[in-house]
C-alpha positions in Angstrom: 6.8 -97.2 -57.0 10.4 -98.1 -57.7 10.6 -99.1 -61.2 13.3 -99.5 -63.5 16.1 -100.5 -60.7 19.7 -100.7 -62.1 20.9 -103.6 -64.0 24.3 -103.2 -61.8 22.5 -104.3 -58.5 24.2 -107.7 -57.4 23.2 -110.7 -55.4 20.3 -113.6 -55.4 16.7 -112.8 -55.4 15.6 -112.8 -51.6 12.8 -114.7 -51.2 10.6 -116.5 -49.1 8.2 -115.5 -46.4 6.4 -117.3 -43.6 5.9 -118.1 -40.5 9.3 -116.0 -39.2 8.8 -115.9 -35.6 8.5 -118.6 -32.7 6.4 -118.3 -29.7 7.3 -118.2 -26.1 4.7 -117.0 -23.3 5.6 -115.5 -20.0 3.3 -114.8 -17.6 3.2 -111.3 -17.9 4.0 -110.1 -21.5 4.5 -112.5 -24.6 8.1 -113.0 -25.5 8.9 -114.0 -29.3 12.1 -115.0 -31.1 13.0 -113.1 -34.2 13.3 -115.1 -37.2 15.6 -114.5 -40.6 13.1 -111.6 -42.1 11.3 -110.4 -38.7 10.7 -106.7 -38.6 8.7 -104.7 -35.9 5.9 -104.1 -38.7 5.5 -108.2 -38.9 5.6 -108.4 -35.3 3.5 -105.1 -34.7 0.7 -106.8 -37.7 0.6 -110.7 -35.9 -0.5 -108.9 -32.5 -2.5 -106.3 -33.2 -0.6 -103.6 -31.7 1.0 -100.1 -32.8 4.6 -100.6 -34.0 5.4 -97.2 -31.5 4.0 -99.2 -28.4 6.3 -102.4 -30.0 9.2 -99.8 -29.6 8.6 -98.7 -26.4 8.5 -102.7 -24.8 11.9 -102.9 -26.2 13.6 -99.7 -26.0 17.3 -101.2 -26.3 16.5 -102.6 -29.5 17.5 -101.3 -32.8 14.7 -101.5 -34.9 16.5 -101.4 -38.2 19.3 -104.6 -36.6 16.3 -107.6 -35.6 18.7 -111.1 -36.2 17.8 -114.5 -35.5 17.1 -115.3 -31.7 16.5 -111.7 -30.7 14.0 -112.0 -28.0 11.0 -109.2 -28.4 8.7 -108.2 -25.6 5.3 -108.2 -27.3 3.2 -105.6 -24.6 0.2 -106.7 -23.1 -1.6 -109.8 -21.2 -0.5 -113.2 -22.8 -4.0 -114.5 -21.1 -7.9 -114.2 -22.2 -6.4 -111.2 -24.5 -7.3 -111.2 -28.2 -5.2 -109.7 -30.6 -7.5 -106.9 -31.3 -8.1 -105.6 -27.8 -4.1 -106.1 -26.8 -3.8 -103.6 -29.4 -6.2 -101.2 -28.2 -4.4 -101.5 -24.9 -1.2 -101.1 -26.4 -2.2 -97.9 -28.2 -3.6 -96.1 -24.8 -0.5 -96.5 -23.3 2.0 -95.7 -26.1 3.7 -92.2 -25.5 3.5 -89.3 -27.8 6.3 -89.4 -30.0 9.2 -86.7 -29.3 10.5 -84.6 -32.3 12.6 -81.7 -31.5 15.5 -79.9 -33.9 18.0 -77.0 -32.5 18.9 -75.2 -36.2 21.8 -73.5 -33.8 23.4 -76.6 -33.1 22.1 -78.5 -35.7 21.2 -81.4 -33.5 17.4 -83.0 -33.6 16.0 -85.7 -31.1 14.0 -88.5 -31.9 13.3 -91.3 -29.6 15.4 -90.0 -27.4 18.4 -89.8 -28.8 20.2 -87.0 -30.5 21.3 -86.7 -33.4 23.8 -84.4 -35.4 22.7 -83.4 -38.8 24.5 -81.5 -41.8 21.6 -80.0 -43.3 17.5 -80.5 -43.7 15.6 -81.3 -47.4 12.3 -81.3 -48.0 11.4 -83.9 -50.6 8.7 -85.8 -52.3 8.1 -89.2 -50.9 6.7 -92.5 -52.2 7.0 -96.0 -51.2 7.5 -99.7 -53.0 7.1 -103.6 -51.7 9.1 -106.5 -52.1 7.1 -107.0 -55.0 8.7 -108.4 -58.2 6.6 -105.7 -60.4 8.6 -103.0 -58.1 12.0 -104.2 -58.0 13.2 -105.5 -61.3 14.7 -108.6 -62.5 17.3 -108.8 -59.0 14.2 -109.1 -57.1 13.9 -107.6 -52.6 17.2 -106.7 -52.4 19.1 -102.7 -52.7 21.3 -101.6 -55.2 24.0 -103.2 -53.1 22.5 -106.3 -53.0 21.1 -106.3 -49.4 17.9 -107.7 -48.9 15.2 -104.9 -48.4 14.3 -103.9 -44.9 12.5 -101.1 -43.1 15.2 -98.1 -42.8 16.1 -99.0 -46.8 15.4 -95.5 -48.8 15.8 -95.0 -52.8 17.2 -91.8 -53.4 18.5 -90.0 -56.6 22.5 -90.2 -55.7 23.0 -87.0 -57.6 21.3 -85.2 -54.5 21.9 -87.8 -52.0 25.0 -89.8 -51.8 24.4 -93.2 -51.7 25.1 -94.4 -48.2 24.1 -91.4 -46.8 22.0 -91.7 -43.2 19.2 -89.4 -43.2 16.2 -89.0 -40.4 13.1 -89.2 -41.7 10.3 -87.2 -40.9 7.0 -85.8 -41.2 4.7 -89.0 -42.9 2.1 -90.8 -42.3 2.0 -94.7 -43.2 0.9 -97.9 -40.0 3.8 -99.5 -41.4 6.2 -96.9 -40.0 7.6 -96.0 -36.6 5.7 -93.1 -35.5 6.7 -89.5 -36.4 10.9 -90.8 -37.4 12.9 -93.3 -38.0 16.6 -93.5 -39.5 16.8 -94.6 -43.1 20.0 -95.1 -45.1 20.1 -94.4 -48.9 20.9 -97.6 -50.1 19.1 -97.8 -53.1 17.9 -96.1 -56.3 15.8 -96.1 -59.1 14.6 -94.5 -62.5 11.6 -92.8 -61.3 13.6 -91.4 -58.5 14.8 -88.3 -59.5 15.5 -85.1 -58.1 14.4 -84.4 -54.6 12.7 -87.0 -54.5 12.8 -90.6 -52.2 11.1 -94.1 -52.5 10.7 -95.7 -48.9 10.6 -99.4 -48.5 8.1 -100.8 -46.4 7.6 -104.3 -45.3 3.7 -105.6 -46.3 1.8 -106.5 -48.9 1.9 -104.2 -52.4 -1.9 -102.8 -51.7 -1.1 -101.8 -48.2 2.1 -100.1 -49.4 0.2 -98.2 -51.6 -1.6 -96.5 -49.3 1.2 -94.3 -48.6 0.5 -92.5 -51.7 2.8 -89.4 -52.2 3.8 -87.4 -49.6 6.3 -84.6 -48.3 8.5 -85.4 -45.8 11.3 -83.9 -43.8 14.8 -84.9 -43.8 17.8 -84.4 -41.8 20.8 -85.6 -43.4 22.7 -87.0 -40.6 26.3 -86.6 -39.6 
């Protein structure tokens, strides 16, 4: 949904995707090694289970920092286990999802962990692909010239600054963490104007599209 990016973005065209992850059984849960372009939405997809319950087998991992060699715990019996039922398995046991904001303080927890925030916005959300119809002639990559990855967030930097951390909340979309997840405004667009906010998320353009439009809840973070 993010047409018309900036001619001023710089850097190559990111391309390329493939087989990004290597595989490594242990006996109990499978272990994998994160490749260049691994996200927990690929990983999540390849095994069938919820990208929350993918979260939750590797708590001290940053979600939004996967590099080369990273070792994920994928939950769920490596034997006699198809990818379909592992994820049935994995979604029984994922825990709700804690969301709680203190307006006193200003302080909202998500996963967790606490955050400070400045001030809330309620915008209109959509979402775009790495798809070459979506992005323009620089190709997957921000208005900085990063490739595109799942906490990337077009904005209108007239209402938010570009590099400005925000927690996002309130959608719906498989290809999302569960309930929140910390996005930095790192790109922008033509048809983002206003209090408005394109999310990128990793899969193919049709199951993108699913998000449709949708308001969501931000808290710009401190």
């Amino acid at each position: 949904m993010k047409f018309g990016i900036s001619s001023i973005k710089s850097a190559a065209v990111i391309l390329g995707l493939g087989a990004l992850l290597i595989a490594s059984p242990a006996h109990a849960d499978r272990v994998h090694i994160a490749g260049n372009q691994t996200t927990f939405y690929t990983v999540a997809k390849k095994y069938g289970v919820e990208v929350a319950a993918l979260m939750e087998a590797n708590p001290k991992i940053n979600p939004l920092n996967l590099y080369p060699g990273l070792r994920l715990v994928i939950p769920g019996s490596a034997s006699g286990t198809s990818s379909a039922s592992a994820g049935l398995k994995a979604m029984s046991k994922a825990p709700a999802v804690s969301l709680a904001a203190e307006t006193d303080s200003k302080t909202v927890e998500a996963w967790g962990k606490t955050y400070n925030y400045e001030k809330t916005l309620q915008v209109k959300a959509t979402a775009y692909s790495s798809a070459a119809s979506e992005n323009g002639q620089w190709g997957a990559v921000d208005y900085f010239g990063n490739p595109l990855k799942l906490g990337t967030i077009a904005v209108d930097p007239d209402v938010i600054p570009l590099g400005t951390k925000v927690l996002v909340t309130g959608y719906s979309h498989p290809g999302l963490p569960k309930q929140a997840f910390v996005a930095t405004a790192s790109d922008k667009g033509s048809a983002i104007q206003g209090n408005r906010i394109d999310i990128f998320i990793p899969g193919s353009q049709s199951f993108v599209s699913e998000f449709g439009y949708q308001y969501v809840q931000l808290y710009i973070i401190k």
